[in-house]
C-alpha positions as CSV (number, residue, x, y, z in Angstrom):
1,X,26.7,24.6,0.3
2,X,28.8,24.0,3.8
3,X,27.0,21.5,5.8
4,X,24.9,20.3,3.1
5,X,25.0,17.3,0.6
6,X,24.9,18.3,-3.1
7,X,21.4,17.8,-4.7
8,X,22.1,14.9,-6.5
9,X,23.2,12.7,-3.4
10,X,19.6,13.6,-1.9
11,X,18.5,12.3,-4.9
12,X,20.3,9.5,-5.0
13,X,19.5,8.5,-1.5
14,X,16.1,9.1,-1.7
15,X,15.5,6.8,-4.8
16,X,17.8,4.2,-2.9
17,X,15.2,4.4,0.5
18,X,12.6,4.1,-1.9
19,X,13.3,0.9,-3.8
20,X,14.2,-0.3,-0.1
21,X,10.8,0.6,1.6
22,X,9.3,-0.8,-1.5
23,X,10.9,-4.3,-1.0
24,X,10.5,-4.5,2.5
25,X,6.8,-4.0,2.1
26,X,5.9,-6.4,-0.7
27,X,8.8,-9.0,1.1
28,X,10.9,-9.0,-1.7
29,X,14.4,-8.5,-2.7
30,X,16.3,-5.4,-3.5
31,X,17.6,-6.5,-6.7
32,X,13.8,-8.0,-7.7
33,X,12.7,-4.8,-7.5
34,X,14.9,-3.0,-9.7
35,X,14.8,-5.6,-11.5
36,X,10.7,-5.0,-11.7
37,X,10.6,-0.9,-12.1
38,X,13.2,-0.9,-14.8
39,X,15.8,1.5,-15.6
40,X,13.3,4.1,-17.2
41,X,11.2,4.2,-14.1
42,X,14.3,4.3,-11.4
43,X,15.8,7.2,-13.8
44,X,12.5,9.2,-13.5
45,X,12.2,8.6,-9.6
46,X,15.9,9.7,-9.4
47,X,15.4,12.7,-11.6
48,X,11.9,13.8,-10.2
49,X,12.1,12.9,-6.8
50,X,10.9,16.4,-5.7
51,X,7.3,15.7,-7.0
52,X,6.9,12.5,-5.6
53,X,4.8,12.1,-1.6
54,X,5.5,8.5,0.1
55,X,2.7,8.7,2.5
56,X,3.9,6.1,5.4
């Protein structure tokens, strides 16, 4: 994989953008939105993040 990032830090950045667009949209904080999805629901973004369209 030269050049690329390893799957999982695509993953990880992609469920850390998400939480982030998610705050900035409903005005609220990071850490109240984490707080909100849970740990059960940010495990499942991270781990099935390939299924998942944002439409912007």
């Amino acid at each position: 994989m030269i050049g690329r990032e390893p799957k999982k830090d695509n993953d990880l950045f992609f469920t850390c953008s998400l939480i982030e667009y998610i705050a900035r949209k409903t005005k609220n904080t990071k850490k109240y939105v984490v707080d909100k999805l849970g740990k059960k629901n940010i495990e499942k973004i991270y781990n099935l993040e390939k299924y998942i369209i944002v439409k912007i």
